[in-house]
MARGUFI-902892 format. One record per residue (C-alpha): x, y, z; residue in three letters. Coordinates in Angstrom, 3 decimals. Each point is the difference from the previous one (the first is absolute). Last residue first. Layout:
BEGIN
{east: X north: Y up: Z resn: ALA}
...
This chain:
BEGIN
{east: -6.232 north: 18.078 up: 35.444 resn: UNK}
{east: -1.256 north: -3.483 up: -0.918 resn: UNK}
{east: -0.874 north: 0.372 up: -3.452 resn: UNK}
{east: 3.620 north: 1.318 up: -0.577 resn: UNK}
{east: 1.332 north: -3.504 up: 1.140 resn: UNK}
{east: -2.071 north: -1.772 up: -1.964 resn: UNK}
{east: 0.698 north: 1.964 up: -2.655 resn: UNK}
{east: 4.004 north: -0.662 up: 0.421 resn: UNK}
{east: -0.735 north: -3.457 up: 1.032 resn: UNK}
{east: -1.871 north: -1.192 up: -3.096 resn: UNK}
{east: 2.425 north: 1.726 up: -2.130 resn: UNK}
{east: 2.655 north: -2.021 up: 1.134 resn: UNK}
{east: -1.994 north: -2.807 up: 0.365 resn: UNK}
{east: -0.704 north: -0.059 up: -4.164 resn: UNK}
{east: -2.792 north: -1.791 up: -1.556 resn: UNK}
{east: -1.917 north: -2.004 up: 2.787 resn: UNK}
{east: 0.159 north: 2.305 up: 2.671 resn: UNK}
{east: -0.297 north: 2.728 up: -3.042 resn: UNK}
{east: -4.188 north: -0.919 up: -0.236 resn: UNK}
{east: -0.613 north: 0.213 up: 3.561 resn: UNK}
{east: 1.736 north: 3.313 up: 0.273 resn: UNK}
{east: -2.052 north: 0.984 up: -2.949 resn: UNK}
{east: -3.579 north: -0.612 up: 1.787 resn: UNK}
{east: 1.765 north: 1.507 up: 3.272 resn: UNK}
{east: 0.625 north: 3.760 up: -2.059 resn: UNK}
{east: -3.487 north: -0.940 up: -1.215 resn: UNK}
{east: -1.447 north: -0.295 up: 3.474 resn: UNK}
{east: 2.451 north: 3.550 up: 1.429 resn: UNK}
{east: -1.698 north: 2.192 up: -3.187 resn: UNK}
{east: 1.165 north: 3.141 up: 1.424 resn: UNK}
{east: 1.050 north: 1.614 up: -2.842 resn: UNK}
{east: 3.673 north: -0.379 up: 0.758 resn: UNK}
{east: -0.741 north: -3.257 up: 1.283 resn: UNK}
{east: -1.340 north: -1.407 up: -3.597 resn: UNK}
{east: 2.546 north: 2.046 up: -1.999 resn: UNK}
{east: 2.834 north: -2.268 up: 2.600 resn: UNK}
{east: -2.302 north: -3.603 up: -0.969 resn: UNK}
{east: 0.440 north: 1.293 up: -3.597 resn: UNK}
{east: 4.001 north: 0.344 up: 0.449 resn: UNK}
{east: 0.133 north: -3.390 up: 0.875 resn: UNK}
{east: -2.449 north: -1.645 up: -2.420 resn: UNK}
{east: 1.910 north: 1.695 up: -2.304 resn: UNK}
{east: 3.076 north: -1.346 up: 0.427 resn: UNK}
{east: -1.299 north: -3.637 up: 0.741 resn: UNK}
{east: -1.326 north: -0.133 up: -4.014 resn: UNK}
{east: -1.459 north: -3.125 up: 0.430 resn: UNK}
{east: -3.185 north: 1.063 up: -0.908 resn: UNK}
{east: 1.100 north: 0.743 up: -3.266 resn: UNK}
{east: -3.301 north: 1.549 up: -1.925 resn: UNK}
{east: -1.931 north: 1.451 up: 2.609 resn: UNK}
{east: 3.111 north: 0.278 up: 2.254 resn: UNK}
{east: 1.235 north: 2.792 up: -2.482 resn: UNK}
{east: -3.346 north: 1.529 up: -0.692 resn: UNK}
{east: -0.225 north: 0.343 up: 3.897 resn: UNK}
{east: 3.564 north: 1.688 up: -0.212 resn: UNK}
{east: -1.190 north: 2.443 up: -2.433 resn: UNK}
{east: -2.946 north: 0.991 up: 1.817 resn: UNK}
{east: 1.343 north: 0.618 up: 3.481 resn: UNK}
{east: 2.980 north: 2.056 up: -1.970 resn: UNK}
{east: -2.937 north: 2.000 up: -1.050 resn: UNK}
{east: -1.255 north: 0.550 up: 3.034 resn: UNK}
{east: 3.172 north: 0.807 up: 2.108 resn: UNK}
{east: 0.967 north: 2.714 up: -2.716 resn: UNK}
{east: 3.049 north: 0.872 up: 2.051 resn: UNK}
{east: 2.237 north: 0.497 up: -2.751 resn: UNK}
{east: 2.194 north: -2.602 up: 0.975 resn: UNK}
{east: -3.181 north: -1.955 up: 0.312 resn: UNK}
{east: -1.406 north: 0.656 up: -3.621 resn: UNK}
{east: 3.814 north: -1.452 up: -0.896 resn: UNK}
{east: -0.175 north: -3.092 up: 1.782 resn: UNK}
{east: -3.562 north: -1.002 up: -1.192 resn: UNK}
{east: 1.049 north: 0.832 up: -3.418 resn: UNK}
{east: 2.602 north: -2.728 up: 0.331 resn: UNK}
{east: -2.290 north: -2.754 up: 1.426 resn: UNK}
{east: -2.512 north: 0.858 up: -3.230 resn: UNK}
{east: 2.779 north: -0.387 up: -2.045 resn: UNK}
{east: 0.939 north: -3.334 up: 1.753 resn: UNK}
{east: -3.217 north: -1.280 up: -0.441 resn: UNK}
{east: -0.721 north: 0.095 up: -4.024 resn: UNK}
{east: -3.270 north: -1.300 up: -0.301 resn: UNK}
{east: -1.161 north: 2.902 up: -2.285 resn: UNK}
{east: 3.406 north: -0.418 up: -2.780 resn: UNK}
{east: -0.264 north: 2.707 up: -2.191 resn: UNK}
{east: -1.609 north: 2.282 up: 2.323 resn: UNK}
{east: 1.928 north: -0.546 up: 3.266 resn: UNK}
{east: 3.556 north: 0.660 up: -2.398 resn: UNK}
{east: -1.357 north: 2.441 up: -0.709 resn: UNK}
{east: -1.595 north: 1.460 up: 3.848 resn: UNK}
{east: 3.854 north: -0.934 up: 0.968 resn: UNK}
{east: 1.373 north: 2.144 up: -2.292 resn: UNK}
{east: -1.980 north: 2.668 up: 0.584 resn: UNK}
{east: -0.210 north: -0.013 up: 3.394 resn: UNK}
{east: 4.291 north: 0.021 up: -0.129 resn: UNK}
{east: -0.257 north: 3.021 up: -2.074 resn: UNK}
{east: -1.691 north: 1.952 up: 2.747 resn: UNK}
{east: 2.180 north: -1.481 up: 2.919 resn: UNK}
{east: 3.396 north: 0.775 up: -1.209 resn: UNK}
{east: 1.489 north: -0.095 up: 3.084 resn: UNK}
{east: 3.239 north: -2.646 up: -1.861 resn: UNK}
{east: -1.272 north: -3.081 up: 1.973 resn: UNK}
{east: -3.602 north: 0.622 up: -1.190 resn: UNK}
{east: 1.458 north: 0.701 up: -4.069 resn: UNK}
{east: 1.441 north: -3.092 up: 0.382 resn: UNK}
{east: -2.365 north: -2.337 up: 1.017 resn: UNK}
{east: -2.314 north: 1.622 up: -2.265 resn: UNK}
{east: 2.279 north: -0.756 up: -3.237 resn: UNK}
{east: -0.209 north: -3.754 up: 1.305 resn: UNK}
{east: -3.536 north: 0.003 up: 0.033 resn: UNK}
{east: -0.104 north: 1.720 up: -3.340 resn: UNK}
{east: 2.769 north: -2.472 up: -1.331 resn: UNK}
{east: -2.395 north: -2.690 up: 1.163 resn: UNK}
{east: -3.032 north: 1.100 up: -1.490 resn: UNK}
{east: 1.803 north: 0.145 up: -4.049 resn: UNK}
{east: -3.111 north: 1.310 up: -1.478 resn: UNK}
{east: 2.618 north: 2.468 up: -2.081 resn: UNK}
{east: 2.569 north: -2.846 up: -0.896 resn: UNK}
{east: 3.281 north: 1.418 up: -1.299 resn: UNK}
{east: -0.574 north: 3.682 up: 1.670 resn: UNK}
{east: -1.070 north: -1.681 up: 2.930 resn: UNK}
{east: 3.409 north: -1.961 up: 0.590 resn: UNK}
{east: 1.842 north: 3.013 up: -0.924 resn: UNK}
{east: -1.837 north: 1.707 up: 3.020 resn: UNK}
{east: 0.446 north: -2.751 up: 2.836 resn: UNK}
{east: 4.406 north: 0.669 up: -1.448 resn: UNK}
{east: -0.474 north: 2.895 up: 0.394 resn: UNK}
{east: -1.613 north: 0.112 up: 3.663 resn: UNK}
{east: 2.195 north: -2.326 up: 1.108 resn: UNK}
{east: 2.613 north: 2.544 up: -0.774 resn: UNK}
{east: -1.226 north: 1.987 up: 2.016 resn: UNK}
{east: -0.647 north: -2.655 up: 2.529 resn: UNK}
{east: 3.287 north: -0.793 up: 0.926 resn: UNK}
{east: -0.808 north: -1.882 up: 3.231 resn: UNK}
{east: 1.721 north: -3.234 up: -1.375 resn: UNK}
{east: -3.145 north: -1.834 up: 0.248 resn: UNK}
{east: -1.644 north: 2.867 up: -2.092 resn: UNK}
{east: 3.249 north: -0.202 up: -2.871 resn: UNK}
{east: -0.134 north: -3.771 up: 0.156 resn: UNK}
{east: -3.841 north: 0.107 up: -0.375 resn: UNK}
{east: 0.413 north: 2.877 up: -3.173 resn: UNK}
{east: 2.871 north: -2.320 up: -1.692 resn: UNK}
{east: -2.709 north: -3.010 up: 0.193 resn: UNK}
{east: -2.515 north: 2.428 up: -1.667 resn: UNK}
{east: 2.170 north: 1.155 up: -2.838 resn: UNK}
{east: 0.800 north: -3.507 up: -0.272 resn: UNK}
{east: -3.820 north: -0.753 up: -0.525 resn: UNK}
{east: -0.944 north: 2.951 up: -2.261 resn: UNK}
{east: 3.432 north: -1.835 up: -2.077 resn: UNK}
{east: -1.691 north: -2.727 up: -0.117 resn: UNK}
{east: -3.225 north: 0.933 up: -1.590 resn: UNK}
{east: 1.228 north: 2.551 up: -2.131 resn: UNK}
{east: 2.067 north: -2.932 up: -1.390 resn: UNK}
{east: -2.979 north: -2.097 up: 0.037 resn: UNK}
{east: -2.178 north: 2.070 up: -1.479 resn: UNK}
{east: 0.392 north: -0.747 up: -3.906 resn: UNK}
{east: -0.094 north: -4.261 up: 1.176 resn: UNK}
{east: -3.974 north: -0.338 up: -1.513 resn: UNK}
{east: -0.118 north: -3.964 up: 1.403 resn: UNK}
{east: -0.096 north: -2.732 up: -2.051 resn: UNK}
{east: -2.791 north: -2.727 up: -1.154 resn: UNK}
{east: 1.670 north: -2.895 up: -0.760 resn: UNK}
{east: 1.571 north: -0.509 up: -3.438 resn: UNK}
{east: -2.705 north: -0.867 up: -3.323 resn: UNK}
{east: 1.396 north: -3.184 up: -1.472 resn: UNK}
{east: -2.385 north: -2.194 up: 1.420 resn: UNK}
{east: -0.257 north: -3.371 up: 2.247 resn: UNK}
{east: 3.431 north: -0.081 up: 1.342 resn: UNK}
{east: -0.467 north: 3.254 up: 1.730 resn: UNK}
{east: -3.561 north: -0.725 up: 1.172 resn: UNK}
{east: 0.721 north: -3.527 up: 1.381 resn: UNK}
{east: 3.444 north: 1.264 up: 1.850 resn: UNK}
{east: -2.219 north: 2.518 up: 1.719 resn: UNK}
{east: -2.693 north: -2.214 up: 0.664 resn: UNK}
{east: 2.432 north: -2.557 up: 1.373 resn: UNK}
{east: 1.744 north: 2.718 up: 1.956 resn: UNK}
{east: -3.449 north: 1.402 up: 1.175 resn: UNK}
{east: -1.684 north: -3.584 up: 1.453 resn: UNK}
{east: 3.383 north: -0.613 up: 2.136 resn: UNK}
{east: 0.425 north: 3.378 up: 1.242 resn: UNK}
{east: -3.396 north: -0.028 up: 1.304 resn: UNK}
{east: 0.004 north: -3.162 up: 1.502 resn: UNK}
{east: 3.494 north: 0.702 up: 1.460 resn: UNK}
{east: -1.939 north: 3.299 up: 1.637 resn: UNK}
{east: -2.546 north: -1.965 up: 1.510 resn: UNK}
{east: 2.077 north: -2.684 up: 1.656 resn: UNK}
{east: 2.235 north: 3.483 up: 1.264 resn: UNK}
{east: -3.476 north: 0.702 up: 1.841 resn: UNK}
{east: -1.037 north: 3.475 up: -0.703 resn: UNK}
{east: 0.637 north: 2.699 up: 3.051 resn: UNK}
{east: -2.010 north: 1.873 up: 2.158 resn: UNK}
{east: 0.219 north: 3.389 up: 2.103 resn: UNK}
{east: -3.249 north: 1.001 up: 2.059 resn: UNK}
{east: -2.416 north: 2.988 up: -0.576 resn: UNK}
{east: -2.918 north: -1.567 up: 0.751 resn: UNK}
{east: -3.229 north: 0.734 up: -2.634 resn: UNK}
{east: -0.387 north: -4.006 up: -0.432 resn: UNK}
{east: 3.703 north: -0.994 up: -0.669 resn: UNK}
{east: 2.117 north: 2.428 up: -1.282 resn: UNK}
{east: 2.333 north: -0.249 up: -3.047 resn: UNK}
{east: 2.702 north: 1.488 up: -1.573 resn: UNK}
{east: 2.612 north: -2.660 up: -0.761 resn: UNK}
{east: 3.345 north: -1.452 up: 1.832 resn: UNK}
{east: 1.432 north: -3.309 up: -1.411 resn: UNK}
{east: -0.008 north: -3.071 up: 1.916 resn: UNK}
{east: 2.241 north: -2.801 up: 1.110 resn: UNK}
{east: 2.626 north: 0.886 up: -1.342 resn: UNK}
{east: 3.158 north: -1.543 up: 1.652 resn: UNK}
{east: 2.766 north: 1.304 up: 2.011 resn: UNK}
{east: 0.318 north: -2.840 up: 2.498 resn: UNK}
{east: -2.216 north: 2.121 up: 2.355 resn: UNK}
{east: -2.948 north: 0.418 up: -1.813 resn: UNK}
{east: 0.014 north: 2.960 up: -3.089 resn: UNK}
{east: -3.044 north: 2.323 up: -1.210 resn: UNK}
{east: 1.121 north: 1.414 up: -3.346 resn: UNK}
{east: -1.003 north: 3.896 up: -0.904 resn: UNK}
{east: -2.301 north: -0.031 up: -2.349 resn: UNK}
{east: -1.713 north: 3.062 up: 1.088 resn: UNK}
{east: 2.641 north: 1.474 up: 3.003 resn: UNK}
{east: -0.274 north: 3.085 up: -1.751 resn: UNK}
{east: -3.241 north: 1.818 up: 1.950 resn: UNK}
{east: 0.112 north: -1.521 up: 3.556 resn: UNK}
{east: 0.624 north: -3.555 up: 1.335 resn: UNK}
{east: 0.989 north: -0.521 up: 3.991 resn: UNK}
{east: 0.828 north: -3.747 up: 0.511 resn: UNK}
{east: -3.513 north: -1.512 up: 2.085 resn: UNK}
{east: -1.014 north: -2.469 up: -2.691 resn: UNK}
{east: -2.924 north: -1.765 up: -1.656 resn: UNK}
{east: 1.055 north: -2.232 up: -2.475 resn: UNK}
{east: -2.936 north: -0.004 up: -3.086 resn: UNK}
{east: -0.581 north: -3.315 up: -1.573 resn: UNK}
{east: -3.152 north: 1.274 up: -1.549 resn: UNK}
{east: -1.852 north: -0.380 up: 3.453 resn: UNK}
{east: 1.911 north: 1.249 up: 3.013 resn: UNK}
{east: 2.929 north: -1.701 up: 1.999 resn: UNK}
{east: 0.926 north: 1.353 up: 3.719 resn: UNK}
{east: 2.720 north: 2.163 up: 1.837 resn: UNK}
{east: 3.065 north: -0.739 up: -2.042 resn: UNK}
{east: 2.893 north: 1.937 up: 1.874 resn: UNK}
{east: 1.316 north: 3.298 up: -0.823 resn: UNK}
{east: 4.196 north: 1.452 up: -0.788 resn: UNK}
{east: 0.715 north: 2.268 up: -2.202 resn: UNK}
{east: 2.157 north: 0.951 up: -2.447 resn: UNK}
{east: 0.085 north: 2.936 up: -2.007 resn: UNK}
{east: 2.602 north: 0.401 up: -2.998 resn: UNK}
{east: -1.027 north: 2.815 up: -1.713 resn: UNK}
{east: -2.349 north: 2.843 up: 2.263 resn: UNK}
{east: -2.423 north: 0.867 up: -2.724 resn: UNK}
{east: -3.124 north: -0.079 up: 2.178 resn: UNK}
{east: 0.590 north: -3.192 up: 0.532 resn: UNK}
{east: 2.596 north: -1.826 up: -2.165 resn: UNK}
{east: 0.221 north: -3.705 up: 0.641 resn: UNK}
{east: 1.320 north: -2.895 up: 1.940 resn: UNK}
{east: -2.278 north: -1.724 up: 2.519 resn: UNK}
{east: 1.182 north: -2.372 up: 2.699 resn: UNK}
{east: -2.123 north: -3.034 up: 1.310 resn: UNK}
{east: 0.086 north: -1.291 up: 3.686 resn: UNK}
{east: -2.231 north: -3.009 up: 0.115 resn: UNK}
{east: -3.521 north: 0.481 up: 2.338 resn: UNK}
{east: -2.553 north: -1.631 up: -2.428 resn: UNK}
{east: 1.836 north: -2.569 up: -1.874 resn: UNK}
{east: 1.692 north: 0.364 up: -3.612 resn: UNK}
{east: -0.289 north: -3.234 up: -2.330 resn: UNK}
{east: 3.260 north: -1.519 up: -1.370 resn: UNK}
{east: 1.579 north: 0.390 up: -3.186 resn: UNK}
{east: 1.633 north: 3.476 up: 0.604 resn: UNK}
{east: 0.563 north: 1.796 up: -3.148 resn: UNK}
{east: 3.766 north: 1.101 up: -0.543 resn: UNK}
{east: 0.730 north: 3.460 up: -1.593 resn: UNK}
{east: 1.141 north: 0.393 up: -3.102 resn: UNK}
{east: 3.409 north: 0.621 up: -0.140 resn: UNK}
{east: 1.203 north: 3.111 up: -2.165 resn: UNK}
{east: 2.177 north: -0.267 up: -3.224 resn: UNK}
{east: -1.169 north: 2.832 up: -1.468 resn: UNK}
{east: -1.904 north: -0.574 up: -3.772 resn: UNK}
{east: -2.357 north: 3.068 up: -0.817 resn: UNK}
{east: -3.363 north: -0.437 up: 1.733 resn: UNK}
{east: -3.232 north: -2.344 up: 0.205 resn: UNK}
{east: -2.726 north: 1.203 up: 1.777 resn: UNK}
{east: -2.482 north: -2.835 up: 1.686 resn: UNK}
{east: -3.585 north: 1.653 up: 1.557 resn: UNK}
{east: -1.970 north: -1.116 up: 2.886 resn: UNK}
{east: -3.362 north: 2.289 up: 1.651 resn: UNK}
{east: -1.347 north: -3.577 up: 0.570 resn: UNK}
{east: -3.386 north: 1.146 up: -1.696 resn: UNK}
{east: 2.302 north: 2.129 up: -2.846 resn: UNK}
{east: 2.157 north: -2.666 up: -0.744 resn: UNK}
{east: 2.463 north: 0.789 up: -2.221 resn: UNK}
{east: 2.823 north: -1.508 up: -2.744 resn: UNK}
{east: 3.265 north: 0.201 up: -1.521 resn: UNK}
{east: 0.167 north: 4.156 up: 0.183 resn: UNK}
{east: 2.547 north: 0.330 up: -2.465 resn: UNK}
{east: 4.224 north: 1.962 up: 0.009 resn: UNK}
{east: -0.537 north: 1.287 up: 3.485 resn: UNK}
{east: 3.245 north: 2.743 up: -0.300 resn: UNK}
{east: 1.893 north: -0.359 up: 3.086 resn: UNK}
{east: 1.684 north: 2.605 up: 2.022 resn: UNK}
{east: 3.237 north: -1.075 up: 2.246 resn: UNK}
{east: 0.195 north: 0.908 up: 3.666 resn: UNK}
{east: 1.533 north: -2.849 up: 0.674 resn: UNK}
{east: -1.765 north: -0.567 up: 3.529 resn: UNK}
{east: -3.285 north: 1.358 up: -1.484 resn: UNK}
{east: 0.055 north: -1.800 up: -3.107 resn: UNK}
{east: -2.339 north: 2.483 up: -2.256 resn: UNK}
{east: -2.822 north: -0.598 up: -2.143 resn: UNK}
{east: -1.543 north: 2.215 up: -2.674 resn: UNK}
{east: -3.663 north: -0.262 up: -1.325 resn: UNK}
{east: -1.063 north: 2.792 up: -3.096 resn: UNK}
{east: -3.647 north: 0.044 up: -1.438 resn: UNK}
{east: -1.537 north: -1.147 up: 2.989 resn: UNK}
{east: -3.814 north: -0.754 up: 0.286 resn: UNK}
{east: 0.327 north: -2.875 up: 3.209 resn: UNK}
{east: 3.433 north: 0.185 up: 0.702 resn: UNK}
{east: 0.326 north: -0.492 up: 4.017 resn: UNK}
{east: -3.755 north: -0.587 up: -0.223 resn: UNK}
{east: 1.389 north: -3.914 up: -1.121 resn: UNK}
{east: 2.315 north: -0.312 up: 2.922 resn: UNK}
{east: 3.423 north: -1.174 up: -0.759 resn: UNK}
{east: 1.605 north: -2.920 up: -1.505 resn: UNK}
{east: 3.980 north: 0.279 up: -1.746 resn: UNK}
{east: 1.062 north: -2.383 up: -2.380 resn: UNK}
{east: 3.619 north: 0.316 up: -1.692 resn: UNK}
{east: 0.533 north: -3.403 up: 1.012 resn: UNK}
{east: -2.823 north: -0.784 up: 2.361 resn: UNK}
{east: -1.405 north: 1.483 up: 3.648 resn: UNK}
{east: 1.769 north: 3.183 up: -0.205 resn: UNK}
{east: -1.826 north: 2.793 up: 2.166 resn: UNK}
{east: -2.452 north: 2.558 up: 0.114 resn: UNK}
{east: -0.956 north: 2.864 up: 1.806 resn: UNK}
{east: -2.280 north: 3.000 up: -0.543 resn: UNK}
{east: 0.384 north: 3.756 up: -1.717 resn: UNK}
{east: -2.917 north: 1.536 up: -1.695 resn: UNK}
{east: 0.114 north: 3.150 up: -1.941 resn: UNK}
{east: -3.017 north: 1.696 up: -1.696 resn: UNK}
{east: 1.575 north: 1.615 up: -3.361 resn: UNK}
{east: -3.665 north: -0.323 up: -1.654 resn: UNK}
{east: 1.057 north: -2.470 up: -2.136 resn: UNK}
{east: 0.817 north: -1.669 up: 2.770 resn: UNK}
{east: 3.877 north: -0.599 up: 1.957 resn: UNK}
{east: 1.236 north: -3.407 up: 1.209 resn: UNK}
{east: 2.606 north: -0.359 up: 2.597 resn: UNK}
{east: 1.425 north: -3.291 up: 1.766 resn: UNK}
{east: 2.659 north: -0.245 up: 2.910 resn: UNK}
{east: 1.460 north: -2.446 up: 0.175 resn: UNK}
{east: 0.961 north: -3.484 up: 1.813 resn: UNK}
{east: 3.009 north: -2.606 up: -0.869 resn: UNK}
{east: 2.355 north: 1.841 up: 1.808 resn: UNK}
{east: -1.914 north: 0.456 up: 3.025 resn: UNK}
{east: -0.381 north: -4.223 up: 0.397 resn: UNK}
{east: 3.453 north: -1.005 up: 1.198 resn: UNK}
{east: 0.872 north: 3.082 up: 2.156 resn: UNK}
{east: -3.377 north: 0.213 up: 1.500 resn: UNK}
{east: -0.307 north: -3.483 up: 1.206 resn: UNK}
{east: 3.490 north: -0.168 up: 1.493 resn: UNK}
{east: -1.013 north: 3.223 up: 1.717 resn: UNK}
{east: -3.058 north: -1.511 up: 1.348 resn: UNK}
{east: 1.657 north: -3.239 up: 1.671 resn: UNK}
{east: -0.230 north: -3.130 up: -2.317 resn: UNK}
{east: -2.142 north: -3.325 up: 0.775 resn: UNK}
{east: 1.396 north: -2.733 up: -2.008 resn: UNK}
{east: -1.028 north: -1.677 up: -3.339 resn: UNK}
{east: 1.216 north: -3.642 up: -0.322 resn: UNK}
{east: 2.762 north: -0.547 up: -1.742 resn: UNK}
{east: 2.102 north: -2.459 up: 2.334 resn: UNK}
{east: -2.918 north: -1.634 up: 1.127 resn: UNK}
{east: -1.566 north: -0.510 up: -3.638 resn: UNK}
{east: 4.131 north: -1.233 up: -0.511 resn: UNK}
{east: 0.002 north: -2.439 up: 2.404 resn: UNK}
{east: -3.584 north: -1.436 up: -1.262 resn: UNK}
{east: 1.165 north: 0.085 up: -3.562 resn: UNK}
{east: 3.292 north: -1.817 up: 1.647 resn: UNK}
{east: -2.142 north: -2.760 up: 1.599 resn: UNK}
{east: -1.871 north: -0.880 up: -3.635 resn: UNK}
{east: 3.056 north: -0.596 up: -1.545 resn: UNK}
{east: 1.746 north: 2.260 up: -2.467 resn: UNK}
{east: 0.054 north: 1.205 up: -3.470 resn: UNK}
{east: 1.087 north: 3.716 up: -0.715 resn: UNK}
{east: -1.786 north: 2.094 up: -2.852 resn: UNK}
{east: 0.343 north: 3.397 up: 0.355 resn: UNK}
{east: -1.926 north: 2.557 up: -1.529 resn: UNK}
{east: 1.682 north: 3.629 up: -0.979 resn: UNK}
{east: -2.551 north: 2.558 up: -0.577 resn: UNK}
{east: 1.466 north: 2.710 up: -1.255 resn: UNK}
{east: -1.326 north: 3.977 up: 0.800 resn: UNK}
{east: 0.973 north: 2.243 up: -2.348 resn: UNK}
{east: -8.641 north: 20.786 up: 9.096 resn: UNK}
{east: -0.344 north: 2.235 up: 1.338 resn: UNK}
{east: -1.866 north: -1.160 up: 3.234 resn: UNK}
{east: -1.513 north: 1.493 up: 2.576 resn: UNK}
{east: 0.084 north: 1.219 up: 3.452 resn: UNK}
């Protein structure tokens, strides 16, 4: 639904003859691991990033450790934020991002650095992706911590962008984009490619550029004067975090089917951060599973208004304008939600149903077509119901 949310170097230098480097490139060579291999080793060096405005806008994205104490992420991630947090997902441990090292608004890039942990950066892969590799994303969509995903490449674009098929949705920004030794190879931004609404990734050569050119012109500027970097207003972060447990507690509570106290828990959330559009979402989810249908519009049309694109709150006022019959409206909402997620199988699905209720038998087909490739579950249901 949504989220709530040192290292030594130890070189060693062995002599030996040219035939044992070659042995030992063989021995040490980078092997293909299965996905849950993958996911172990990398998940713990990914988080979740959040920035709040001035305005108390909240943005959550992705991120993960590429350096000692270094974190990269997508630039938009914190573009205008007075407060950032980070949090290891698998730890569950909030960090405070201690400098913003550098950006790069073009390449939507940035470099945080935090409060020493002694997390492994993640590996870059030295050799060059091909068109048809598996890749596996890590990252936070929509606020669900701890993602991963698997895509292949499907084709290079201009500006070193990696064109993939791995589903990306609101959080996975700056999310890393992994081959199958476990190796970046990309990192996840917002992008689109000529009006299409298609899921890239910059080239890892790209991002070591980056991170390159900022730590020496980080390092330049703090050597060069006495004035510190420039630091981030901390006063909300406390708020900040604990709007984010409150949230966490209210997902356990809602996957737990305990949605009263789901409900509080959605509530404290909002009472910490008032343009918090994820709590809203959440607090609609639960006041539709508790019958409270009225309140539940509310919330969602909030958390709809502080955050426009927001799918899943359109997908969840679809569900309760059709438990009250409002066949119409529920129409509506879920065409807002495929607007803006248009892999959002669900309501596809129940849109194709609205589409045979009112008769509409070539949409009803039009969505059918679209879920073959999405879900075949829900493919065959409508399919079947089309054919009645």
């Amino acid at each position: 639904m949504y989220s709530c949310a040192a290292i030594t170097l130890l070189l060693l230098t062995i002599v030996i003859t040219p035939a044992q480097t070659r042995a030992q490139r063989t021995r040490t060579a980078p092997t293909n691991l299965s996905a849950s291999q993958i996911a172990k080793n990398i998940l713990p060096s990914v988080v979740a990033v959040v920035s709040e405005d001035a305005s108390g806008r909240i943005v959550f994205g992705s991120g993960f450790f590429i350096g000692q104490n270094t974190i990269a992420t997508n630039y938009h991630v914190i573009r205008g934020a007075r407060t950032i947090v980070a949090k290891l997902i698998i730890q569950k441990k909030w960090l405070r991002i201690v400098d913003v090292i550098g950006f790069d608004e073009d390449k939507d890039l940035a470099l945080l650095t935090v409060e020493a942990v002694p997390i492994r950066p993640l590996p870059f892969s030295s050799r060059k992706p091909v068109i048809g590799e598996d890749i596996y994303v890590a990252g936070n969509p929509e606020g669900y911590e701890g993602t991963f995903s698997q895509g292949i490449i499907s084709g290079f674009r201009r500006g070193n962008f990696i064109q993939i098929t791995a589903p990306i949705s609101h959080g996975s920004s700056g999310g890393p984009v992994l081959n199958r030794q476990g190796q970046v190879i990309g990192i996840v931004v917002a992008a689109d490619f000529e009006g299409q609404n298609l899921n890239f990734a910059i080239a890892s050569s790209e991002l070591s550029m980056f991170q390159r050119n900022a730590m020496r012109e980080y390092g330049g500027r703090a050597l060069a004067s006495d004035v510190p970097p420039v630091r981030f207003n901390f006063a909300g972060v406390d708020r900040l975090i604990k709007a984010g447990q409150h949230c966490e507690k209210g997902n356990e509570y809602y996957n737990a089917g305990l949605y009263s106290q789901a409900r509080d828990e959605y509530r404290k959330a909002i009472v910490l951060f008032p343009n918090y559009a994820e709590a809203y979402n959440g607090l609609g989810n639960a006041y539709a599973d508790l019958s409270d249908y009225s309140k539940a519009i509310d919330a969602y049309t909030k958390a709809i208004t502080l955050k426009p694109n927001y799918s899943r709150a359109y997908s969840g006022l679809g569900t309760v304008y059709e438990d009250l019959s409002k066949t119409h409206e529920a129409m509506g909402a879920y065409q807002k939600a495929v607007a803006f997620d248009p892999g959002d199988d669900y309501s596809h699905y129940r849109l194709g149903e609205l589409y045979l209720i009112v008769g509409s038998k070539v949409l009803a087909q039009q969505e059918y077509a679209i879920l073959k490739g999405l879900n075949s579950s829900y493919a065959d249901r409508l399919r079947n119901d089309i054919n009645k």
